[in-house]
Structure formats: C-alpha cells, structure tokens
GUDO-521186 format. One record per residue (C-alpha): residue number from 1; residue in three letters; z, x, y. Coordinates in steps of 0.05 Angstrom, whole numbers, plus 5000, padded with zeros to 4 digits. Last residue first. Example, Ala and Ser with C-alpha at 12.3 -4.5 7.8 and 13.67 -1.06 7.14 Angstrom:
ATOM, 2, SER, 5143, 5273, 4979
ATOM, 1, ALA, 5156, 5246, 4910
This chain:
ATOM, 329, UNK, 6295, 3610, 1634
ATOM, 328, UNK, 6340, 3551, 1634
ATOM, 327, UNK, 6402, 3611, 1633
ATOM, 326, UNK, 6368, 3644, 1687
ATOM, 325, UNK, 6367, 3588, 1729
ATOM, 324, UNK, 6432, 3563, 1717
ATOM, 323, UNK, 6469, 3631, 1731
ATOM, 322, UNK, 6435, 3631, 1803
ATOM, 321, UNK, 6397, 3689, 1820
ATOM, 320, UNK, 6430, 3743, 1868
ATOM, 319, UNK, 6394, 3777, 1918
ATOM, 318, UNK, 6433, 3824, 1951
ATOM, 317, UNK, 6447, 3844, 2027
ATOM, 316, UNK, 6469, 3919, 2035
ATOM, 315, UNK, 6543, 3914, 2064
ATOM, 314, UNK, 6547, 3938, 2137
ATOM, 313, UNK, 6585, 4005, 2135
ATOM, 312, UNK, 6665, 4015, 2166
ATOM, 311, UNK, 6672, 4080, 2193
ATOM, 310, UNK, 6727, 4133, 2171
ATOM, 309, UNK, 6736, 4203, 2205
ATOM, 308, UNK, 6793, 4192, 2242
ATOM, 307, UNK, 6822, 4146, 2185
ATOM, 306, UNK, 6818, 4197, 2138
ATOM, 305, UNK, 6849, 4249, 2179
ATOM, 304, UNK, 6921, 4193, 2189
ATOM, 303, UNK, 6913, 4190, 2116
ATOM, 302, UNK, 6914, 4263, 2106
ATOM, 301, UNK, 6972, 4278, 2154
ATOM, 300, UNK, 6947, 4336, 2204
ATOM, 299, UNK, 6962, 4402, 2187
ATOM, 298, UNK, 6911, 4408, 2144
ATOM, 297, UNK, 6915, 4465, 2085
ATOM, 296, UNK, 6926, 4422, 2030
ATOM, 295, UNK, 6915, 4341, 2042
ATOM, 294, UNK, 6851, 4367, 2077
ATOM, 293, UNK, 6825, 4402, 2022
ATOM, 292, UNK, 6851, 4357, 1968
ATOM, 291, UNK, 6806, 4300, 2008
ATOM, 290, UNK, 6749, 4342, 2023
ATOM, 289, UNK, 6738, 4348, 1952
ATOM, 288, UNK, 6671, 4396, 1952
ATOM, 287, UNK, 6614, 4389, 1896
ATOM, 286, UNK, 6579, 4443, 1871
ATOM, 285, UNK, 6514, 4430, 1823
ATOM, 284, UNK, 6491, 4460, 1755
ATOM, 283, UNK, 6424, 4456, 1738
ATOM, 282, UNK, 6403, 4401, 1692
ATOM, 281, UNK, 6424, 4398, 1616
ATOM, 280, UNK, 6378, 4398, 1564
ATOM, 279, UNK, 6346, 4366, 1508
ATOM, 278, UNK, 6271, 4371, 1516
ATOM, 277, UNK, 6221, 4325, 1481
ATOM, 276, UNK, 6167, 4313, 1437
ATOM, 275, UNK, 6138, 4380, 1418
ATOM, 274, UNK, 6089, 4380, 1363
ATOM, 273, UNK, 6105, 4431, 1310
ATOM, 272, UNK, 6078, 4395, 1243
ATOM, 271, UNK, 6151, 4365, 1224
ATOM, 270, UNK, 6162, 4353, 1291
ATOM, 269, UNK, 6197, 4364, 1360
ATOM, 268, UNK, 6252, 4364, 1398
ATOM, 267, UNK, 6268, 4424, 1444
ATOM, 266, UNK, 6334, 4435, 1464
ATOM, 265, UNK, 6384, 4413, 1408
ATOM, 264, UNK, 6458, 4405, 1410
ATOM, 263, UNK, 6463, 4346, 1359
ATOM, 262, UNK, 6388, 4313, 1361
ATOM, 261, UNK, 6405, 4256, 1311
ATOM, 260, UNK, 6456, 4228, 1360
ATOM, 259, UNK, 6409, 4223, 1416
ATOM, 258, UNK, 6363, 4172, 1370
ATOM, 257, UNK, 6390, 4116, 1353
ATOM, 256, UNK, 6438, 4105, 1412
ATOM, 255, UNK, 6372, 4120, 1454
ATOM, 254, UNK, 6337, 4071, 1416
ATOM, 253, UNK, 6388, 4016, 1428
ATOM, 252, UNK, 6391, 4031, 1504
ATOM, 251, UNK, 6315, 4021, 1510
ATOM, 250, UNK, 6321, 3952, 1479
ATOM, 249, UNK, 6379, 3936, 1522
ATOM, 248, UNK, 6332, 3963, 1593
ATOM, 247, UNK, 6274, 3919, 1565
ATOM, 246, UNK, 6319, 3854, 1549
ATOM, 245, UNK, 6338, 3864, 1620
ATOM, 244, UNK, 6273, 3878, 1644
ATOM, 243, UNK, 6252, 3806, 1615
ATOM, 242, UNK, 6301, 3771, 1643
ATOM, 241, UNK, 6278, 3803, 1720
ATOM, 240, UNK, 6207, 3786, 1701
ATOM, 239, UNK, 6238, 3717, 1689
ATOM, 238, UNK, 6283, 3711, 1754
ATOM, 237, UNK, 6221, 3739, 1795
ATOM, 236, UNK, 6174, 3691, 1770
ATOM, 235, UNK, 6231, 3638, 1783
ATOM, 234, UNK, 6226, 3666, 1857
ATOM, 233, UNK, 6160, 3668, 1871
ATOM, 232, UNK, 6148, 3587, 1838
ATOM, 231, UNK, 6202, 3564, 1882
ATOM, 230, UNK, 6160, 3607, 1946
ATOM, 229, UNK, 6090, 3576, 1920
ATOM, 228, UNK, 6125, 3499, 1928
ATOM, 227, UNK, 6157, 3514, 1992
ATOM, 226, UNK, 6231, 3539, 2009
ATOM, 225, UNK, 6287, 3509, 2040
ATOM, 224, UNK, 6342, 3554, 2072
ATOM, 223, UNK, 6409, 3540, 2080
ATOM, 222, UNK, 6450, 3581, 2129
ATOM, 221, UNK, 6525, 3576, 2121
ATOM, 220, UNK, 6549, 3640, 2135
ATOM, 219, UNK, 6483, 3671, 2175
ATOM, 218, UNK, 6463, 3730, 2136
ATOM, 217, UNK, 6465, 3805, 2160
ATOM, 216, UNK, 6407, 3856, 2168
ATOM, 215, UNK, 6347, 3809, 2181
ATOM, 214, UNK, 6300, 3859, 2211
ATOM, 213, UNK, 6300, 3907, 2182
ATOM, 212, UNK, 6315, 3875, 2111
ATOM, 211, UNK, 6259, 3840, 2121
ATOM, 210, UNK, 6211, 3899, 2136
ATOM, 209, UNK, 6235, 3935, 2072
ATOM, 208, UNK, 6219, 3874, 2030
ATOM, 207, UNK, 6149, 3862, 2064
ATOM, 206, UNK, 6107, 3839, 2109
ATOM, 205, UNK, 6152, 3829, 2155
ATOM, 204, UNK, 6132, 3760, 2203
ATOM, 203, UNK, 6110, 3779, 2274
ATOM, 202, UNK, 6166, 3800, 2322
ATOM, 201, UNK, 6183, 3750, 2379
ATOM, 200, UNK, 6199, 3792, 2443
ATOM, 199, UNK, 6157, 3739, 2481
ATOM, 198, UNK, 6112, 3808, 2511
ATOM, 197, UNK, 6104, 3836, 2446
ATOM, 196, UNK, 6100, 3779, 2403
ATOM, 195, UNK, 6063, 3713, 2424
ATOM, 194, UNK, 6030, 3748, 2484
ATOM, 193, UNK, 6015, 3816, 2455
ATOM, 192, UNK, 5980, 3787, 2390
ATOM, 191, UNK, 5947, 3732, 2419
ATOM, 190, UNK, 5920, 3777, 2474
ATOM, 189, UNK, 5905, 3825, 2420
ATOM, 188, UNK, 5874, 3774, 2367
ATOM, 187, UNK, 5831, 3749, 2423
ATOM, 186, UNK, 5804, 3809, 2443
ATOM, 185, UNK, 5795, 3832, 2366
ATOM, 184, UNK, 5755, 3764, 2357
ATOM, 183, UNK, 5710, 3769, 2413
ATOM, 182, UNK, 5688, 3841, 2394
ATOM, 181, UNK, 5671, 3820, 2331
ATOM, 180, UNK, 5617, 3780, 2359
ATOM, 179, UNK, 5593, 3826, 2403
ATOM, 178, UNK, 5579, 3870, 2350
ATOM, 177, UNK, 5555, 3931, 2376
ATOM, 176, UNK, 5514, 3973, 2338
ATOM, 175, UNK, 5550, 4029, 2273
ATOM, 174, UNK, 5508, 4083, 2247
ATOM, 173, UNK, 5550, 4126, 2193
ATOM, 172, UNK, 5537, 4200, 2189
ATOM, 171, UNK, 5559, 4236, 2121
ATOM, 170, UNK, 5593, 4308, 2101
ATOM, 169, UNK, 5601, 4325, 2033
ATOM, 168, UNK, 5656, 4376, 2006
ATOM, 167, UNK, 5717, 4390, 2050
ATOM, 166, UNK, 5745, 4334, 2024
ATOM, 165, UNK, 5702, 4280, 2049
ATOM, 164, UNK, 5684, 4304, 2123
ATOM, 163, UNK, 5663, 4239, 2161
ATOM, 162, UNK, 5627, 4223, 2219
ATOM, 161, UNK, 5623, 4158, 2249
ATOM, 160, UNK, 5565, 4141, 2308
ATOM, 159, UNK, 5570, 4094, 2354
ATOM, 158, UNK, 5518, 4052, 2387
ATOM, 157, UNK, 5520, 4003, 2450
ATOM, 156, UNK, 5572, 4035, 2485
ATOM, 155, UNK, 5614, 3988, 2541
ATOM, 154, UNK, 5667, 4039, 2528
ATOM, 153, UNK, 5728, 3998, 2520
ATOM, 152, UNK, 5688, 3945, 2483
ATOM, 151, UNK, 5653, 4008, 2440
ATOM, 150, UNK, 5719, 4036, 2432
ATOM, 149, UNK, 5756, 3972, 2399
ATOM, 148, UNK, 5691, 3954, 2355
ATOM, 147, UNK, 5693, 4029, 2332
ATOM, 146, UNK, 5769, 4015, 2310
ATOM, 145, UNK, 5758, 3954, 2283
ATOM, 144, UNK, 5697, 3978, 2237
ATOM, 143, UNK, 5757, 4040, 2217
ATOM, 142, UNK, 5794, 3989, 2193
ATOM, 141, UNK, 5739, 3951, 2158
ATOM, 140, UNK, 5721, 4014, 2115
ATOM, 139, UNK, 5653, 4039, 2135
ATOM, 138, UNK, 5587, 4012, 2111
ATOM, 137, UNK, 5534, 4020, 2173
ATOM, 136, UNK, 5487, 4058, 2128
ATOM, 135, UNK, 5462, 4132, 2152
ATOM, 134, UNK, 5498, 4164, 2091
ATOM, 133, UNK, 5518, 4114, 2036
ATOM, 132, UNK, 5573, 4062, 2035
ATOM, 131, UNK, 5645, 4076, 2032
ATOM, 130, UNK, 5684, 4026, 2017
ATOM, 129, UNK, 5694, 4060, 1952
ATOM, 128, UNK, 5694, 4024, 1878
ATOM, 127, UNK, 5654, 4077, 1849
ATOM, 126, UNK, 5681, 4139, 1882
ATOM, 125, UNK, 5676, 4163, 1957
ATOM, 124, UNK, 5747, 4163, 1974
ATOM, 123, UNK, 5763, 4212, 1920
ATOM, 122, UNK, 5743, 4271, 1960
ATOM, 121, UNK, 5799, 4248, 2012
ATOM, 120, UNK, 5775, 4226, 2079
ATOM, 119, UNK, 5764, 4270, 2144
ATOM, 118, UNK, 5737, 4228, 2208
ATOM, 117, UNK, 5707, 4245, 2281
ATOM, 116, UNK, 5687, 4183, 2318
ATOM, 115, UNK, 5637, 4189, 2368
ATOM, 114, UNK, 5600, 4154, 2421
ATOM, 113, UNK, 5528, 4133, 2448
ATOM, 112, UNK, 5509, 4093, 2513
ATOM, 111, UNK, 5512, 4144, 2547
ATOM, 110, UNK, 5537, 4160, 2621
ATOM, 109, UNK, 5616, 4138, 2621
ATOM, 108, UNK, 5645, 4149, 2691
ATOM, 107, UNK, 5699, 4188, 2685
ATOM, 106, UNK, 5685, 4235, 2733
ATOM, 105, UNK, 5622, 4250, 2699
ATOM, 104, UNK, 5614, 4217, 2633
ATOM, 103, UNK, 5558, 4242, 2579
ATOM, 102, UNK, 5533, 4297, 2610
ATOM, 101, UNK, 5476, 4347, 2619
ATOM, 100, UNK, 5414, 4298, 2608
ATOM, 99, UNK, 5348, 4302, 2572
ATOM, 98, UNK, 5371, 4267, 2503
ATOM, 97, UNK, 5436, 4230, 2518
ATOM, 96, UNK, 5513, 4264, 2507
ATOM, 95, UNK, 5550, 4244, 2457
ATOM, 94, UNK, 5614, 4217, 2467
ATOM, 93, UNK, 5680, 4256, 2435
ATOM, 92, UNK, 5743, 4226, 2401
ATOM, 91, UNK, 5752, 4168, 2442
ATOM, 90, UNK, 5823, 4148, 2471
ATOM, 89, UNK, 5844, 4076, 2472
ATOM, 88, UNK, 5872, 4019, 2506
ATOM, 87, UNK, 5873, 3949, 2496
ATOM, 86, UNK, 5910, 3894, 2532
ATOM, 85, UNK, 5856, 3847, 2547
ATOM, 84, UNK, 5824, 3841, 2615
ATOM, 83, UNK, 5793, 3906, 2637
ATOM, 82, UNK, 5799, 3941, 2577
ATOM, 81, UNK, 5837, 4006, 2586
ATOM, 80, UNK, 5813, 4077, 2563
ATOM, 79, UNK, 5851, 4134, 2567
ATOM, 78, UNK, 5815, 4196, 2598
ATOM, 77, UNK, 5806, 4252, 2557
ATOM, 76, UNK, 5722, 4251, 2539
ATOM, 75, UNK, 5701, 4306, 2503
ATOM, 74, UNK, 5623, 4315, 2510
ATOM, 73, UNK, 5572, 4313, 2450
ATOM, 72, UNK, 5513, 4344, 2434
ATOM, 71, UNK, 5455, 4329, 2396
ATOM, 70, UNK, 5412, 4365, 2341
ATOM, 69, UNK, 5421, 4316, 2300
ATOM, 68, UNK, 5457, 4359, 2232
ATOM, 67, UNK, 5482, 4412, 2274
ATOM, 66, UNK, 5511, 4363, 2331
ATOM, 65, UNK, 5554, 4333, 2278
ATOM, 64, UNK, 5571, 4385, 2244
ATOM, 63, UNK, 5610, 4413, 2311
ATOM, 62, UNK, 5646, 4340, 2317
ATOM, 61, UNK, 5670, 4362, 2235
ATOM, 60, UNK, 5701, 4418, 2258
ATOM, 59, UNK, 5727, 4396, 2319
ATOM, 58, UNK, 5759, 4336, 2288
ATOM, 57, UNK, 5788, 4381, 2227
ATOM, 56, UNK, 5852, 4405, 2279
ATOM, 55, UNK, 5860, 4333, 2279
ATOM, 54, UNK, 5851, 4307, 2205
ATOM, 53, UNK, 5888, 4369, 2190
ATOM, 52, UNK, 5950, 4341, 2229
ATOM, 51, UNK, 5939, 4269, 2210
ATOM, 50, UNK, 5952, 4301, 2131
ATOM, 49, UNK, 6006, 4348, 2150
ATOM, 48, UNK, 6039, 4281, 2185
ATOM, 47, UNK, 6032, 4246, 2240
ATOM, 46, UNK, 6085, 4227, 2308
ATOM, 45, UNK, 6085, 4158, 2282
ATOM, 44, UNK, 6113, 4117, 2355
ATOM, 43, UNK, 6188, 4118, 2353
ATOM, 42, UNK, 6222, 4041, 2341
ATOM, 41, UNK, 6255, 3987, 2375
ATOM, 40, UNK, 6211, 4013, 2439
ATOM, 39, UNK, 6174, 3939, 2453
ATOM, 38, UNK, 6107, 3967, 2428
ATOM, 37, UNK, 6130, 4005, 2371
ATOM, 36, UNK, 6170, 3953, 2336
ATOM, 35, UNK, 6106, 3903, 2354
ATOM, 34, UNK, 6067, 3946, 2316
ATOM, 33, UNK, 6109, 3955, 2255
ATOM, 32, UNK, 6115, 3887, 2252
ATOM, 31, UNK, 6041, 3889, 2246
ATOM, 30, UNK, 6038, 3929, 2194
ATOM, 29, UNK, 6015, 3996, 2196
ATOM, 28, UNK, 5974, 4052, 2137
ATOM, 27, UNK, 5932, 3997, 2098
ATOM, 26, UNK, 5903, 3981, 2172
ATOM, 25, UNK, 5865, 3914, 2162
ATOM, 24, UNK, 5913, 3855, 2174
ATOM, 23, UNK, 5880, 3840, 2242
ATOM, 22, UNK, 5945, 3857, 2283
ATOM, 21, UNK, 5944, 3931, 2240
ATOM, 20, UNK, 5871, 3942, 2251
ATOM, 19, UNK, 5889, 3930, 2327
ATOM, 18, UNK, 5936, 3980, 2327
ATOM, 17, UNK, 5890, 4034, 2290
ATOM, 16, UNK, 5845, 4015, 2355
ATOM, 15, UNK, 5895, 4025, 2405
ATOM, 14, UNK, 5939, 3964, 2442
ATOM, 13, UNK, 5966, 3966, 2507
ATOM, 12, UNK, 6028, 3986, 2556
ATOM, 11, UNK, 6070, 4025, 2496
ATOM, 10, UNK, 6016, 4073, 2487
ATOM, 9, UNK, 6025, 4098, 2561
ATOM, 8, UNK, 6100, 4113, 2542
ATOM, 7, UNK, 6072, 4155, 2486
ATOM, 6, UNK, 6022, 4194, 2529
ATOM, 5, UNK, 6074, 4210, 2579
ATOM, 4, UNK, 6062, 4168, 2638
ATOM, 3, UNK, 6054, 4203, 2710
ATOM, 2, UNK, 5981, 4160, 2723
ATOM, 1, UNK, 6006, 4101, 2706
C-alpha cells in the first residue's frame, strides 16, 4: 500500500464524508455515488473553488485555534485504517497535550485530542441552523459522522471542530466519543462494502439523474409492478403534469395578447414611468453548415464524409403517461 496514489488508496476503504453518504447524511454524496467511486465506474470529486478555500482556509483557521486555547496542534499525514472495518481517513491536525512536544511520533498517536478544521457560509449560522452555539457539541450530523469516523480510527477520546463562518465569527465545538455511534458507522461500512462494493451491487439511485445512470436502456418486455405509495407518485405526477399544461396554454394566451401591443418596442413600461419589461433581441450568434462546406470544397463525396463522421446515439428514455390516465384525471 505503501506506493498507492492517494486516490487509488481511497478506493481500498471508506472516509468520513463517505460514511455520511452510506448513513444518508452527506447533502453533498449519495451513496450510489459512493459505490461508483469505490469500484472505479466513476473519478473521485477532485473539489471545487469552494473545497479549494476550505483547504488553503484549514491552516488559517488550525492557527485560530491554538490562539483562542492556547494549545498546539501537530499535522498528522499518515492515512488511517481501522483495524477491522474498512475505514480510512486522514485527520486534519491533532493537538498536542499540555506538557508534551508531540502529538504522534512515528505515527504513533500520543493525545487523546484531535482536530477538524471547517469554513461554512455566513448564512449557515441563521435561525433554523444546525449549528449550535460556541463550546456546545451541536454540529451538523455529517460532520458528527465524520468526527465519529476519526475518533474510531484514532482511538481519541475528544475532538475538537473549528469553524470559520464566512470569514466573520469563528467557534469551537467539543465533541466525546460515542461509542455508541461508533458501532453503528462500523456496521453500516461493513454492510455497506460487503453488500455493494465488494458484490458489485450498487445501492438504489437516489434520484432521477442516478437512474438514468444506471438504467440506460429498457428491457423489451419488462413489466414492472409498483406499490401502493409508487401508484399514488405517479398519478401525482400525471396531475401536476395536467396542471403545467393548462399553465404553459394560459401563459401562451397572454403572450398572444400582449407581444402584439408592443410593435418594435424596447423598453415597456407605464403610464407613470415604471419599467415592466425589455423587448429585445439577444446577441447575434454564427453558426457553420458543415454540410454545404463539405459538399463544396471536399473532395470526398458528401455522403460518403457524413458517414465517416456519423455515430449512432442511445435514445434518452421517456416517461410517457398513459392516455387513460390523464384523461380520468
């Protein structure tokens, strides 16, 4: 193991956002997004400009850290692996106890304290946040799992949660072992890596863009019989569907009332000088026709060209309601 690339060591274990996603938690993963990464089907998320300030912020916000207690903390590179269940992990720092000079030494893990370095958006602390106050325990479930992962990998009694919210209030979270919670996230890994990753079974989708992933084509023939909640889904759907129709025709009607009236206008507006609208056309575009190009200054016949370059496309699959049941609705 010790010649992986960091992504190909990823792929042997589950991290702490991964274990959020198993349980359900992580807003940002799905499971079958897990299990995509795990057996290769698809590239692990390499971060965006958000993750990216989040990680050049970790330093920052580590450095606050040891302002506001007066402790210090120690990096700590090695990846992590649970003994037993397949969980792996990398901590953001560990903090190094009162009267000693390190925290791990050869990786050997010396404290019984860690880490985790966050930055949240200014609006995460509002009146419905799952935020709690400075020095609670009240943290967002996902980021609960992910200290639960790291204190089971780290055998650390406390950890500590810092978080920068937008660059404009700074709070410490406490957070003890659960043992507890512990149990269930090794259970729901093993489960989760021997029914799925290692089976090659991927979880359910958890949504439309998932199913479509993974189901790409139907199966001539295949009938598929639905429960009670899924009937009452899909005539939901058929009505909300009616009604956008009637939507959409009562929208058209306006607009064949009212573009008429405004002739060659630009601005719309009325009697008193408020402006309503804007009448005007978008920026032009260019458009090439490969096919007179070719069938002018190619020597090559253009249909024999157009079948060089042609590829047949899997048809999109479409849900189509049944002309009964939207005429009953």
């Amino acid at each position: 193991m010790g010649n992986m690339t960091f992504h190909e060591d990823r792929s042997t274990g589950l991290g702490g956002s991964d274990i959020g996603a198993v349980l359900g938690l992580n807003p940002w993963k799905s499971p079958y997004q897990v299990y995509r990464e795990k057996v290769g089907e698809e590239s692990p998320f390499e971060g965006n400009l958000q993750t990216r300030f989040g990680s050049y912020a970790e330093e920052f916000v580590a450095r606050e850290y040891c302002d506001r207690t007066g402790r210090q903390v120690q990096r700590y590179n090695a990846m992590l692996r649970h003994p037993t269940a397949p969980i792996i992990g990398h901590v953001d720092r560990l903090v190094i106890p009162d009267g000693a000079k390190r925290a791990s030494y050869r990786q050997e893990i010396r404290t019984d304290l860690g880490l985790e370095a966050k930055t949240a958006s200014a609006f995460a602390t509002g009146r419905d946040s799952e935020w709690g106050e400075d020095g609670t325990d009240l943290i967002p479930e996902s980021y609960l799992v992910q200290v639960a992962t790291y204190q089971a990998l780290t055998g650390c009694q406390y950890w500590d949660l810092a978080v920068l919210f937008g660059n404009q209030e700074f709070r410490i979270y406490h957070l003890e072992r659960d043992l507890e919670l512990e149990s269930l996230i090794l259970e729901a890994a093993e489960k989760f890596w021997r029914d799925h990753v290692l089976a090659r079974i991927p979880p359910a989708p958890r949504d439309e863009a998932e199913a479509r992933q993974r189901w790409r084509r139907h199966q001539p023939g295949k009938i598929q019989t639905v429960d009670a909640n899924l009937e009452v889904a899909i005539k939901s759907y058929a009505a909300e569907k009616a009604r956008l129709s009637e939507c959409e025709k009562t929208c058209q009607r306006l607009r064949d009332a009212i573009i008429p009236a405004l002739e060659d206008a630009d601005v719309i507006q009325t009697d008193s000088g408020l402006q309503l609208a804007t009448y005007r056309a978008n920026k032009d575009s260019q458009r090439t026709d490969w096919r007179a190009l070719v069938h002018h200054h190619w020597p090559v016949p253009p249909g024999e060209l157009v079948e060089q370059f042609t590829t047949t496309q899997p048809g999109a699959r479409v849900l189509r309601l049944a002309k009964e049941l939207e005429i009953n609705l």
